[in-house]
VEXDREN-2710 file (C-alpha; in Angstrom, 1 decimal):
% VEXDREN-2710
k/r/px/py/pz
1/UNK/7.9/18.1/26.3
2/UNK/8.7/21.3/24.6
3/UNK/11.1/24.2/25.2
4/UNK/11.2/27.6/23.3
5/UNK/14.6/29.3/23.6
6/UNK/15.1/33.0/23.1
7/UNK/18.6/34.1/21.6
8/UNK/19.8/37.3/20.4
9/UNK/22.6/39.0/18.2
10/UNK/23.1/41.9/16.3
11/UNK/25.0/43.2/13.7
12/UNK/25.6/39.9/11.7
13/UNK/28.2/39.3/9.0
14/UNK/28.4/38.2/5.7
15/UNK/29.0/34.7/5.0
16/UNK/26.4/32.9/2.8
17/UNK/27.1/32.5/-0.9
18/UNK/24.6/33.9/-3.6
19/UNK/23.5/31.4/-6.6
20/UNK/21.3/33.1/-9.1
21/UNK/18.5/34.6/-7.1
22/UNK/19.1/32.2/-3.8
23/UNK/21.1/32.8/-1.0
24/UNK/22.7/29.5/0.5
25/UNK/23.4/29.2/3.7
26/UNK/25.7/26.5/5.6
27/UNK/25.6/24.3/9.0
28/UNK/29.0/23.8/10.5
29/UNK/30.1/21.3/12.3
30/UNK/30.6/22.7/16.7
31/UNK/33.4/24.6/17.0
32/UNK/32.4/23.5/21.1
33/UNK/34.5/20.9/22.8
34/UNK/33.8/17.4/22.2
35/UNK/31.4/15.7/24.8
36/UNK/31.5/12.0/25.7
37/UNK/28.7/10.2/25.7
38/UNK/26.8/6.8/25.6
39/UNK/24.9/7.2/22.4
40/UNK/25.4/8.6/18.8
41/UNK/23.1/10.4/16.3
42/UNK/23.1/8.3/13.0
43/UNK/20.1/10.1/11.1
44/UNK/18.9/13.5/10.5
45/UNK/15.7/13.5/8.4
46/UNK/14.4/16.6/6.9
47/UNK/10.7/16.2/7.3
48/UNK/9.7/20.2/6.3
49/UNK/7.7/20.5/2.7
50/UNK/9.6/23.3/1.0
51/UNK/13.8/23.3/0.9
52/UNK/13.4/27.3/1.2
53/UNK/13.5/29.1/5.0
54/UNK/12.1/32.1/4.1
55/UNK/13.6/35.4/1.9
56/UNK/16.5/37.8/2.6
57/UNK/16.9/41.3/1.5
58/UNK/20.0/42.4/-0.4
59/UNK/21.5/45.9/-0.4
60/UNK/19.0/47.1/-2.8
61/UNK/15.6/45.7/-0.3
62/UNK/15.3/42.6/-3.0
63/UNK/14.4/39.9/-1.6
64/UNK/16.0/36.7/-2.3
65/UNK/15.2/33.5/-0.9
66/UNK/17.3/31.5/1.4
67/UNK/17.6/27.8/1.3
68/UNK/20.2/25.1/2.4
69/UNK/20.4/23.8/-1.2
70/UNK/19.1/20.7/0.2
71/UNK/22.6/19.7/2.0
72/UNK/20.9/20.6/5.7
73/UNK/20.3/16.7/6.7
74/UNK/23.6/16.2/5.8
75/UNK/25.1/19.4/7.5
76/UNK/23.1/18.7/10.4
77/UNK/23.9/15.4/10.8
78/UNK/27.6/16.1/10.6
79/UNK/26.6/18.9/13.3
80/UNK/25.5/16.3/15.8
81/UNK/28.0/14.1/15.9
82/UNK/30.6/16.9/16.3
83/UNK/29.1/17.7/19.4
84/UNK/29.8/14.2/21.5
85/UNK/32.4/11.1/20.7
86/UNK/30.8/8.0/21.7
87/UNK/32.0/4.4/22.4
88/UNK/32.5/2.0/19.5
89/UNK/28.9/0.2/21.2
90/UNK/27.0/3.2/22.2
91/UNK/23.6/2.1/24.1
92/UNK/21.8/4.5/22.2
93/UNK/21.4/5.2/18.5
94/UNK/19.5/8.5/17.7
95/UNK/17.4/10.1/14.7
96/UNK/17.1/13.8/14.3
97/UNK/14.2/14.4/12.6
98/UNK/13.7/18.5/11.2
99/UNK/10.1/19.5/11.2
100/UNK/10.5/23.2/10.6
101/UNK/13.2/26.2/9.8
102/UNK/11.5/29.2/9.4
103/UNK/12.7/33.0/9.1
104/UNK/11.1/36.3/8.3
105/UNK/12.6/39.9/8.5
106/UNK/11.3/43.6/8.7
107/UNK/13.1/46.8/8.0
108/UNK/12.8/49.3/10.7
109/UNK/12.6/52.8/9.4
110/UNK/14.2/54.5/12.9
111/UNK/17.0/52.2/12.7
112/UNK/17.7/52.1/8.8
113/UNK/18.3/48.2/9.3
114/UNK/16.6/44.7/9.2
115/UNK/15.0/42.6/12.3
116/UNK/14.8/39.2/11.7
117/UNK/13.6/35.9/13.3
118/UNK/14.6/32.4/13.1
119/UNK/12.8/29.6/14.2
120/UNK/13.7/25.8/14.3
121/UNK/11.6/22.6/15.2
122/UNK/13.2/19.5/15.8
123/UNK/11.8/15.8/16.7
124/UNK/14.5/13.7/18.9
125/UNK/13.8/9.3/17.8
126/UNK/15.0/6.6/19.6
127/UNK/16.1/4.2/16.4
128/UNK/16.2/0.1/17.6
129/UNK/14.6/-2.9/15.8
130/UNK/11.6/-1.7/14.8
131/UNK/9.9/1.7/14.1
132/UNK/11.5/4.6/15.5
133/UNK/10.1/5.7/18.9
134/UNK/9.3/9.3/19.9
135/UNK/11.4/10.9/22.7
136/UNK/11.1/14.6/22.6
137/UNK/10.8/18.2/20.4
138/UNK/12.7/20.9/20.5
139/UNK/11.6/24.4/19.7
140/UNK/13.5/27.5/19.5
141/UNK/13.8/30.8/18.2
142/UNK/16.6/33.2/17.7
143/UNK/16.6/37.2/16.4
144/UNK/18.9/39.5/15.0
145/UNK/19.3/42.6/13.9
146/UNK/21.4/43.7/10.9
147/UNK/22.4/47.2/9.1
148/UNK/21.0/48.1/5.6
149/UNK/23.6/48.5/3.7
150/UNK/24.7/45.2/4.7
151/UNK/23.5/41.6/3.4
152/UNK/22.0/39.8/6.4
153/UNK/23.3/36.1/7.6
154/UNK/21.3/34.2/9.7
155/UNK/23.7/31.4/9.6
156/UNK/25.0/32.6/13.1
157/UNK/21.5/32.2/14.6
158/UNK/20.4/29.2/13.0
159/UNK/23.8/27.6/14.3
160/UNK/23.6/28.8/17.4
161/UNK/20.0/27.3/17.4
162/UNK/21.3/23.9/16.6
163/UNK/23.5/24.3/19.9
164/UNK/20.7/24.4/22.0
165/UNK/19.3/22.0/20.5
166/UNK/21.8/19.3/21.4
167/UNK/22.2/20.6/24.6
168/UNK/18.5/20.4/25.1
169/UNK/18.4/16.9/23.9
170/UNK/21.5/16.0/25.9
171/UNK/19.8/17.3/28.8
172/UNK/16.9/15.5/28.9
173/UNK/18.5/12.4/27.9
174/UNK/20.5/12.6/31.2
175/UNK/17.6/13.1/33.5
176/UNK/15.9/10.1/31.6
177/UNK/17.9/7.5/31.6
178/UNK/16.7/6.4/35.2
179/UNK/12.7/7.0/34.3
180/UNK/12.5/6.6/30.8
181/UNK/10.8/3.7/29.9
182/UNK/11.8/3.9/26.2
183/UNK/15.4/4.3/27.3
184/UNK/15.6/1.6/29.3
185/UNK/18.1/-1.5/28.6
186/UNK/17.4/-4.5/30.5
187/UNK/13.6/-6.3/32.0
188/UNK/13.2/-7.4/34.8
189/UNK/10.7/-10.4/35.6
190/UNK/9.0/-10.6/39.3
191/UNK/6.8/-14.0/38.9
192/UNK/3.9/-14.1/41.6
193/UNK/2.5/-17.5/41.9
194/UNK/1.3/-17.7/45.4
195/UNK/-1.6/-20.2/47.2
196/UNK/-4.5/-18.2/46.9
197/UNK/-7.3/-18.8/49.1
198/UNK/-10.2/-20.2/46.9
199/UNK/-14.2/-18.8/46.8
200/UNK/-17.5/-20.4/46.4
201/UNK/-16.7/-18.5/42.7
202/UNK/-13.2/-20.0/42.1
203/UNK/-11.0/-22.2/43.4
204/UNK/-7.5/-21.4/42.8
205/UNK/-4.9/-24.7/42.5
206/UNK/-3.7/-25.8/46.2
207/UNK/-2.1/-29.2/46.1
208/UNK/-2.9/-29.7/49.8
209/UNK/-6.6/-28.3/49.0
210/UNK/-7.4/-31.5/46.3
211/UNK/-11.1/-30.7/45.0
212/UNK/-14.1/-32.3/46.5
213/UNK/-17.4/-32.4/44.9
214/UNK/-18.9/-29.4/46.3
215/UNK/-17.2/-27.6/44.0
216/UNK/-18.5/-29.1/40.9
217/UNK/-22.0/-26.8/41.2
218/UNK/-23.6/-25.9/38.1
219/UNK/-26.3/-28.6/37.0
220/UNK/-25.1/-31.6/34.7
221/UNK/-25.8/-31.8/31.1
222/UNK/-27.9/-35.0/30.7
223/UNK/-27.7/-34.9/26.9
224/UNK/-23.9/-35.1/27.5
225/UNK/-22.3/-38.8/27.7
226/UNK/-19.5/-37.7/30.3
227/UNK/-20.1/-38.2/33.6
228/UNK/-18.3/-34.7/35.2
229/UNK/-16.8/-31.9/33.5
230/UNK/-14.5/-29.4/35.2
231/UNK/-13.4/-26.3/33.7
232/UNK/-9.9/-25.2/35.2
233/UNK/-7.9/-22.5/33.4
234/UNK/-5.0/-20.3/33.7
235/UNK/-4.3/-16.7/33.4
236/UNK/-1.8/-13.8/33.8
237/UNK/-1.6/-10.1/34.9
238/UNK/0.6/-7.5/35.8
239/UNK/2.3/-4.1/35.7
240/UNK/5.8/-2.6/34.3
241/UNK/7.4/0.4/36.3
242/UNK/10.8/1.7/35.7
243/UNK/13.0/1.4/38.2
244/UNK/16.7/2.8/38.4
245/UNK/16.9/2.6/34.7
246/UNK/15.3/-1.2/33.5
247/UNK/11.8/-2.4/33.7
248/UNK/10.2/-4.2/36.2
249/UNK/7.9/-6.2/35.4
250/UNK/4.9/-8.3/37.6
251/UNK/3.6/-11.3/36.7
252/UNK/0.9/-12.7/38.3
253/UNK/-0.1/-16.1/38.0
254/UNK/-3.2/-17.8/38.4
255/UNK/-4.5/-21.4/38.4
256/UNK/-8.3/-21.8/39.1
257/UNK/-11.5/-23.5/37.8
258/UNK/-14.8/-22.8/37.9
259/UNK/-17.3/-24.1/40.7
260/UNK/-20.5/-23.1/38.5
261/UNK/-18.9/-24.2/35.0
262/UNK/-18.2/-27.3/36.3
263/UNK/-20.8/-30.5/37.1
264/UNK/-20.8/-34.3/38.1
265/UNK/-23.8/-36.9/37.6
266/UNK/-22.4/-39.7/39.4
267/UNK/-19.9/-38.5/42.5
268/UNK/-17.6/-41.4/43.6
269/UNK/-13.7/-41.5/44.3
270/UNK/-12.4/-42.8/41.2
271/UNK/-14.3/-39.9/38.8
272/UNK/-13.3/-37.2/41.6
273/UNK/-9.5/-38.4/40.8
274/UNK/-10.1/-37.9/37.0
275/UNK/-11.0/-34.8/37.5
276/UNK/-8.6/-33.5/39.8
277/UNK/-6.0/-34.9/37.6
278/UNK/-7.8/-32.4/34.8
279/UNK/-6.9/-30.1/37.1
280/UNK/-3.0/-31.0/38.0
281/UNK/-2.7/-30.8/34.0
282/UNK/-3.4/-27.3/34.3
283/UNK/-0.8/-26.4/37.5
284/UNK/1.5/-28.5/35.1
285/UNK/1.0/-26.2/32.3
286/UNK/1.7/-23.1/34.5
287/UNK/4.9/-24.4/35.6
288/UNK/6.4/-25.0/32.2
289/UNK/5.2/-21.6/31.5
290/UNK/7.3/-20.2/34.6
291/UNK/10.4/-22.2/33.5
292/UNK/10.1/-20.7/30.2
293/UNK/9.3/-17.3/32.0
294/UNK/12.7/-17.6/34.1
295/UNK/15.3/-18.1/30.9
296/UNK/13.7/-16.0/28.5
297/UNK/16.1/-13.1/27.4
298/UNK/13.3/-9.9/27.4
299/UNK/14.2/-6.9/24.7
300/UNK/12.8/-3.3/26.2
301/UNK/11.1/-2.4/23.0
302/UNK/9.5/-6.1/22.6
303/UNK/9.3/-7.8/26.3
304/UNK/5.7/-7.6/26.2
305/UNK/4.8/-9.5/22.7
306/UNK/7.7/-11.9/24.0
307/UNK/5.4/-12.3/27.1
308/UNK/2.1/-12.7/25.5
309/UNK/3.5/-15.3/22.8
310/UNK/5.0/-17.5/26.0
311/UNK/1.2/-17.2/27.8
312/UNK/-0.1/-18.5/24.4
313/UNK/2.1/-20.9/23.9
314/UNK/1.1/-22.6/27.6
315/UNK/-2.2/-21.8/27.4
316/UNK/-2.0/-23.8/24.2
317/UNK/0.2/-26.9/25.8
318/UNK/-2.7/-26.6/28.8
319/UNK/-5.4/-28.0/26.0
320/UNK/-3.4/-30.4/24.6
321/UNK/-2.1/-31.8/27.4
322/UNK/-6.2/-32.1/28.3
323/UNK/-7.1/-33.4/25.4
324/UNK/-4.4/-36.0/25.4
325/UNK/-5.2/-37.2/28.8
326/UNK/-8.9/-37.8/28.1
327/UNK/-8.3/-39.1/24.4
328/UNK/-5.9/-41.7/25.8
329/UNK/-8.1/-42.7/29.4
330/UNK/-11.6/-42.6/27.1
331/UNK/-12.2/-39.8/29.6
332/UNK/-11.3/-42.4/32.6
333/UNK/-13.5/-45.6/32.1
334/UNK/-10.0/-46.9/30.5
335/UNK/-8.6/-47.9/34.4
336/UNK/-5.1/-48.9/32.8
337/UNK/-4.5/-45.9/31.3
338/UNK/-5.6/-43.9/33.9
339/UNK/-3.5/-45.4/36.3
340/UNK/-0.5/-44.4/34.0
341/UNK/-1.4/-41.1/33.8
342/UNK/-1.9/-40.9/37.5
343/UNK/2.0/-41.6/38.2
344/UNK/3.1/-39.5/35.0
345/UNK/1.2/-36.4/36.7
346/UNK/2.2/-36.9/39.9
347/UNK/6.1/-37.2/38.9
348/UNK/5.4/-33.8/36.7
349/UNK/4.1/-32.4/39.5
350/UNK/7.2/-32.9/41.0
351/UNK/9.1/-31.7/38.7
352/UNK/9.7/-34.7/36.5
353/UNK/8.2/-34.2/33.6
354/UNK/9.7/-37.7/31.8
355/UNK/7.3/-40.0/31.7
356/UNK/4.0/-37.1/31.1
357/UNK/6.4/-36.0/27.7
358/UNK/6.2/-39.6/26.6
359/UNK/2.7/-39.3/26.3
360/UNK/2.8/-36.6/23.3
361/UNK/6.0/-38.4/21.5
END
């Protein structure tokens, strides 16, 4: 978003100082009444390549050149935070960064004087943990006129330029706050994780849908020394909006396997239970991941590396937890051990997730 303001004054006065063959100018701090607000500037960065903002002519048409004597970040800095008081915890910490301050003048033979134009580019960053984020520019421009016989000042101008400029920013700040995701404070989580009715492509996780052979479809491998193999899996989507000033966020769970990734040689009751137990260490998985999901304290700028690095992490759990279980039944010809795992899923399932957390100690 980008705004060019037009201002004009005439007739300037005198109040730069002259150093050798430079003329240097000053940014005041506002003179306007104080505003509260909910945020401070704590930066201005001067981002422009030369310190110089163009040349004046003196009395005699020399022209000088005009420069801030590289105090402006300072100057403007001190600007800004005249302009608002803020709380001692503002929500909001600014950086003002100056891209451009530019000025040129002509003399005008029919009015014996100078026209001059001042222009001023400005970048408005959100400053937080990590790199500062982008919000808005301004850019404005100012003219004035002056007499011959008298040394121009475009201090006025470029001061009152800096007034719009925070009145710009301040502006669209306040018709952000609501919208803006980067202004946002607090996330919001919304966890879908509802029975989903299953496909001759997936079958999504149902505990009063247990698995049946028919679903184990692709062909067996006979190289392959197990008996069934079922590939079950879990997964995540969703989509932020901003609503009334914090993120929402979806997620949407899903617990499935695979009808043509999975197969079975010899199909009786005790392998079927093997495998479906395969399966309930998956659902098992995606439950710690939702307890996790329902505590975790979300940062705006970060929520959704926070929310990836919690998938991971279950996703993770998910194989070992497989592993362990097969490692430990021999992949189910071990009966004993199979019966113990039986009643340590089952409880987990439940939401007792003792005795299954005994098995990794």
């Amino acid at each position: 978003m980008k705004l060019w303001i037009f201002l004009f004054s005439t007739f300037l006065l005198y109040a730069s100082t002259v150093s050798g063959q430079e003329v240097i100018l000053k940014l005041n701090p506002s003179k306007k009444a104080t505003e509260i607000r909910d945020y401070t500037y704590k930066i201005v960065k001067d981002a422009r390549v030369q310190q110089a903002i163009g040349q004046i002519y003196d009395a005699d048409r020399t022209k000088r050149s005009a420069s801030y004597n590289q105090k402006l970040p300072q100057q403007a800095l001190s600007f800004y935070q005249s302009r608002s008081t803020s709380s001692a915890q503002p929500s909001y910490s600014f950086e003002v960064k100056i891209y451009n301050l530019d000025m040129k003048e002509i003399y005008q033979v029919a009015q014996k004087g100078y026209k001059g134009e001042v222009q001023l580019s400005l970048g408005l960053f959100l400053l937080g943990q990590n790199e500062p984020v982008h919000l808005v520019d301004f850019n404005g421009k100012a003219t004035y006129g002056r007499p011959a016989t008298q040394q121009q000042n475009v201090e006025i101008s470029i001061q009152n330029l800096f007034e719009n400029s925070w009145e710009f920013f301040d502006s669209w700040l306040n018709s952000q706050y609501l919208s803006n995701r980067s202004l946002t404070k607090k996330v919001k989580l919304q966890i879908l994780d509802p029975i989903r009715p299953s496909s001759k492509d997936t079958v999504f996780y149902d505990r009063d849908r247990p698995l049946t052979w028919e679903d184990f479809t692709d062909n067996p491998d006979r190289t392959s020394t197990y008996n069934a193999t079922i590939y079950s899996s879990m997964s995540i989507q969703g989509n932020a909006s901003v609503q009334n000033g914090e993120i929402v966020q979806t997620i949407d769970i899903k617990v499935y396997m695979i009808p043509d990734q999975s197969w079975v040689k010899k199909a009786d009751d005790y392998a079927s239970n093997h495998e479906q137990r395969h399966f309930d260490l998956t659902r098992i998985a995606a439950d710690r991941m939702i307890e996790r999901l329902k505590t975790v304290e979300l940062e705006p700028r970060l929520f959704e590396a926070t929310l990836n690095d919690i998938y991971l992490d279950a996703y993770r759990e998910m194989n070992r937890f497989q592993e362990a279980y097969d490692d430990d039944t021999n992949n189910g010809i071990n009966t004993t051990k199979q019966a113990i795992w039986n009643q340590a899923i089952s409880k987990a399932l439940d939401g007792n997730m003792g005795d299954l957390e005994k098995m990794f100690k």
